[in-house]
C-alpha positions in Angstrom: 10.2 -8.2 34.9 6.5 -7.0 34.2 5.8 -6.1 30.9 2.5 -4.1 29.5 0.9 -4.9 26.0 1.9 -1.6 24.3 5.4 -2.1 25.7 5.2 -5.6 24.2 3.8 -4.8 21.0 6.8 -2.2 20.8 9.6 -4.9 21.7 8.0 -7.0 19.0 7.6 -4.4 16.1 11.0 -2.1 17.2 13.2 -4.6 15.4 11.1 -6.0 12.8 10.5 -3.1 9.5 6.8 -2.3 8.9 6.1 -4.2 5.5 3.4 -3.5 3.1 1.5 -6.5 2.1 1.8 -7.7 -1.5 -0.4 -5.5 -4.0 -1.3 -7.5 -7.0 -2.7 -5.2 -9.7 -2.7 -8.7 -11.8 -0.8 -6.2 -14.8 -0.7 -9.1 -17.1 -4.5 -9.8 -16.9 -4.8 -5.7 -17.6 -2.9 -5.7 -20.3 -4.3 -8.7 -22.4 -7.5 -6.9 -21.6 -6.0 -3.5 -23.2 -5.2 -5.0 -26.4 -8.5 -7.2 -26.8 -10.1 -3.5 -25.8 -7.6 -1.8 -28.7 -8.0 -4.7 -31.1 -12.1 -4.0 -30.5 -11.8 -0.1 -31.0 -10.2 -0.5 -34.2 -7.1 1.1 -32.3 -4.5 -1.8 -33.0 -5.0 -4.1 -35.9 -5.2 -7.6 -34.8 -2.6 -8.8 -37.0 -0.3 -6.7 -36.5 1.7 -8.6 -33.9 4.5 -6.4 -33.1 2.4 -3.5 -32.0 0.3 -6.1 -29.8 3.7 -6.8 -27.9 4.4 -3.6 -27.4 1.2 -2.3 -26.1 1.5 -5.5 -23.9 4.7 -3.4 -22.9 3.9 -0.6 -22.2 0.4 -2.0 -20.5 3.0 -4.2 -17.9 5.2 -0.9 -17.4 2.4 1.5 -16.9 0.7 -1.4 -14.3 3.9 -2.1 -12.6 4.7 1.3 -12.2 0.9 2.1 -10.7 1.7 -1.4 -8.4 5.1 0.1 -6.9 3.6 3.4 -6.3 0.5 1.6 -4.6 2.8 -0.5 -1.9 5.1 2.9 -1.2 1.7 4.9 -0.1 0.4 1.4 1.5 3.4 1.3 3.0 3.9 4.8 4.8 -0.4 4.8 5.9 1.0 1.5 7.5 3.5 3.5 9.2 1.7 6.3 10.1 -1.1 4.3 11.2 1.6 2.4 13.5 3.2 6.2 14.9 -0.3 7.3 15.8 -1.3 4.2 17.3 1.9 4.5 19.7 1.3 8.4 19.8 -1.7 7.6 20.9 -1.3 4.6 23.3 1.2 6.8 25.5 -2.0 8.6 27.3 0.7 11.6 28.3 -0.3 14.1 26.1 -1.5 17.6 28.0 -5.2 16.7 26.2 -5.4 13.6 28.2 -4.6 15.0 31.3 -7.0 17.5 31.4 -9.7 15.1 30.7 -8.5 12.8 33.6 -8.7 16.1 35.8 -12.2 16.5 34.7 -13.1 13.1 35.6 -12.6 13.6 39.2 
């Protein structure tokens, strides 16, 4: 049985899901940095505790929300990147054969 590489590459990737490679945003690090940045404004008093934790709260939401919407896109430009590539890689499209037919 003779195999080509794109045939290959499609036996190996066919049963294996495209997966988007971890995106860290590092939220934690961004939200310490938003309250120091508050605290420094004037915008949140530095001894007011409680509304420290929450801006650390809604800092973590808002950056794991922007994190989760970052791997989704990452994740479908991985997939289109992968359809195109195989789109691409057939060389049957009528564009290709009319090159090849100006090449002789």
């Amino acid at each position: 049985m003779k195999f080509t590489i794109p045939g290959c590459l499609l036996l190996l990737t066919a049963g294996a899901p495209v997966h988007a490679d971890a995106i860290d945003l590092q939220c934690e690090e961004l939200a310490k940095r938003m309250i120091e940045r508050l605290t420094a404004e004037g915008l949140l008093a530095s001894s007011d505790e409680a509304a420290q934790q929450r801006a650390r709260a809604i800092g973590l939401e808002l950056c794991t929300g922007a994190q989760t919407t970052a791997e989704q896109q990452h994740e479908k430009d991985k997939q289109q990147a992968l359809d195109n590539w195989f789109l691409e890689a057939t060389g049957g499209k009528p564009g290709n054969k009319r090159l090849k037919d100006l090449k002789r």
